[in-house]
C-alpha positions in Angstrom: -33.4 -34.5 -17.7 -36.8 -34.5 -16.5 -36.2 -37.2 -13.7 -33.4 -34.7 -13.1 -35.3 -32.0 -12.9 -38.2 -33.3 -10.8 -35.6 -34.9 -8.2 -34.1 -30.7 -7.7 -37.9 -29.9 -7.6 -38.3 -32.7 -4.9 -35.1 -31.9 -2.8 -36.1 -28.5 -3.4 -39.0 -28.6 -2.2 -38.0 -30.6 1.2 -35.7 -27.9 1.9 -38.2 -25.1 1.7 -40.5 -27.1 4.8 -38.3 -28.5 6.9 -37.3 -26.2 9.7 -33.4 -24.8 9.6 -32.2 -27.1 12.6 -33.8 -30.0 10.4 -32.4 -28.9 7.6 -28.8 -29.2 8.4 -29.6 -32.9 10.0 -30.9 -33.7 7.0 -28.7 -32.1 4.4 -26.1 -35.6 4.0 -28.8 -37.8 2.9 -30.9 -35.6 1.0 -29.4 -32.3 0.4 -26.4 -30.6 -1.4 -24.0 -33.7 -0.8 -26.5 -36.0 -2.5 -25.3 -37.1 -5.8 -28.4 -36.6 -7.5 -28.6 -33.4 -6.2 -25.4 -32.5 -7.4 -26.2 -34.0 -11.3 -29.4 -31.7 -11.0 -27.5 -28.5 -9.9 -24.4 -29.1 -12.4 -27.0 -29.9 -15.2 -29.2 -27.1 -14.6 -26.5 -24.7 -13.9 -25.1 -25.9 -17.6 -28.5 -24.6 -18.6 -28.6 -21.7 -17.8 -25.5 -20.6 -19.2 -26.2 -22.3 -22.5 -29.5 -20.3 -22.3 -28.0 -17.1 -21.6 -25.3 -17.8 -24.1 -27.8 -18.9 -27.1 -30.5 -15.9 -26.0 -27.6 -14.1 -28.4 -29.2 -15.8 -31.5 -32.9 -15.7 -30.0 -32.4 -19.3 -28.9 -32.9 -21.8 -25.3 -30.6 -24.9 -25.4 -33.7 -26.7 -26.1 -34.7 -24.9 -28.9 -31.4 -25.1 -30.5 -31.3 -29.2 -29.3 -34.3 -29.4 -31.3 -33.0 -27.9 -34.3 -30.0 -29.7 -34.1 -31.7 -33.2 -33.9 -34.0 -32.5 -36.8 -30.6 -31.4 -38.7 -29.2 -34.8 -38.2 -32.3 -36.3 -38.7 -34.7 -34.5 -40.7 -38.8 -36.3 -40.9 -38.6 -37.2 -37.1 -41.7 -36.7 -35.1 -42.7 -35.0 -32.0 -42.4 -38.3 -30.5 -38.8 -38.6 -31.6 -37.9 -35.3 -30.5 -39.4 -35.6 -27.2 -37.2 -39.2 -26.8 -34.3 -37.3 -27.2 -34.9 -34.3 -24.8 -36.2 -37.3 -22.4 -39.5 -36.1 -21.9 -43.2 -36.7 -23.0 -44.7 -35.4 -26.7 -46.8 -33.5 -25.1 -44.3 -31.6 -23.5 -42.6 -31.1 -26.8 -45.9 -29.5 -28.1 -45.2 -26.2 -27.5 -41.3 -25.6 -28.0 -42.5 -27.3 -31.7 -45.2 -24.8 -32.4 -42.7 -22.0 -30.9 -40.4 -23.0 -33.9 -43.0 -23.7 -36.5 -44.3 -20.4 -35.6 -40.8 -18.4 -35.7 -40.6 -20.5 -39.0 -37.3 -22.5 -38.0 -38.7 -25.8 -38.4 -41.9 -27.1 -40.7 -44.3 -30.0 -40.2 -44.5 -32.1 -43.4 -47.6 -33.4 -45.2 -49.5 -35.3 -42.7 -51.0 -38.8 -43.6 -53.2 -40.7 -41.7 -51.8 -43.0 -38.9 -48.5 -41.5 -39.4 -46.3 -39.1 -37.7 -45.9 -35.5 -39.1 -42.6 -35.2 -39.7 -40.2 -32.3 -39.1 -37.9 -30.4 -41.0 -35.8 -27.5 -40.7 -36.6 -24.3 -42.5 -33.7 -22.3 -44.5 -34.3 -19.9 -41.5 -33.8 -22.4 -39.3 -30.3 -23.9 -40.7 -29.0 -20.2 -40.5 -30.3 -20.1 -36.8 -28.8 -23.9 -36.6 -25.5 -22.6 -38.2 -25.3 -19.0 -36.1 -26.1 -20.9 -32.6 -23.8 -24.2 -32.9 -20.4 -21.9 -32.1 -22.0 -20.2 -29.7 -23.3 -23.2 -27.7 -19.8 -25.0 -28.0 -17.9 -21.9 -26.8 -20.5 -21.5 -23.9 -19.7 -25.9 -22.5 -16.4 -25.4 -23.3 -16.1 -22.7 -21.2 -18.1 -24.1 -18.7 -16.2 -27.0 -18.0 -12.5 -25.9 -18.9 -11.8 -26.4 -14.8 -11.9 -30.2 -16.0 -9.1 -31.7 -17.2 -9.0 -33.5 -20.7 -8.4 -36.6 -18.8 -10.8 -36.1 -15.8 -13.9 -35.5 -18.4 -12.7 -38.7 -19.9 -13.5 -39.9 -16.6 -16.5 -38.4 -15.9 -18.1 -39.3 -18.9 -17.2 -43.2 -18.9 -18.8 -43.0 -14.9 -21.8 -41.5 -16.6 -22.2 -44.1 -18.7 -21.7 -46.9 -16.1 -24.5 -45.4 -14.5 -26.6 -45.3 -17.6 -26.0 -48.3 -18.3 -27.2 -49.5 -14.6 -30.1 -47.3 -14.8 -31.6 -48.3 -18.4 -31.1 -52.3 -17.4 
């Protein structure tokens, strides 16, 4: 998500400097039409209304990814958790001290050389258990233009080009 992100920061961006007259020469290549582009927009429009949706329960979809990845795997580190929201640890710094603070989540007993692992709190697994509806409701929603078939589709192209990109 973050290469995501920083390519609709970069197109963004472009489109703020050009001229207009530039702007629609160059909008094929670079602008709305551009595949990355569009994964940027759909993802980040998919955000926000997961964030809207879960700001019902006090949550952002990364908060509540959070919680749900410790759930399934309670004792992973910051570093895990950052893996999975594909970014850095450090970036994951603050959303974990926002959830240790709001007592969602807990950092075990440190040792030395090893990760501090996380749990969730009982707070937490109510949060966890009050948001997951609500965050299903909110994609299925989202994407009920798409057919059954057609997200069968999409998601089988998605992972083609995963697959190309990890290699």
């Amino acid at each position: 998500m973050e290469f995501v992100h920083s390519v609709t920061a970069s197109v963004t961006a472009l489109d703020e400097v050009l001229p207009l007259d530039q702007k629609v020469a160059e909008q094929e290549p670079i602008g709305v039409n551009h595949l990355t582009y569009q994964l940027a927009k759909a993802e980040h429009l998919l955000e926000q209304r997961l964030d809207h949706a879960l700001g019902e329960v006090g949550l952002t979809l990364r908060q509540f990814t959070v919680l749900a990845h410790i759930a399934r795997a309670p004792g992973m580190s910051r570093a895990d958790v950052a893996r999975l929201l594909l970014t850095t640890p450090q970036a994951v710094g603050g959303l974990v001290q926002r959830l240790v603070t709001a007592g969602l989540i807990q950092r075990g007993a440190s040792s030395p050389g090893l990760p501090i692992g996380l749990t969730l709190t009982p707070a937490g697994e109510r949060a966890l258990h009050r948001a997951a509806p609500i965050a299903r409701e909110a994609e299925d929603s989202a994407i009920a233009a798409v057919a059954e078939d057609e997200r069968r589709q999409v998601e089988q192209v998605l992972n083609l080009l995963i697959a190309e990109l990890c290699r």
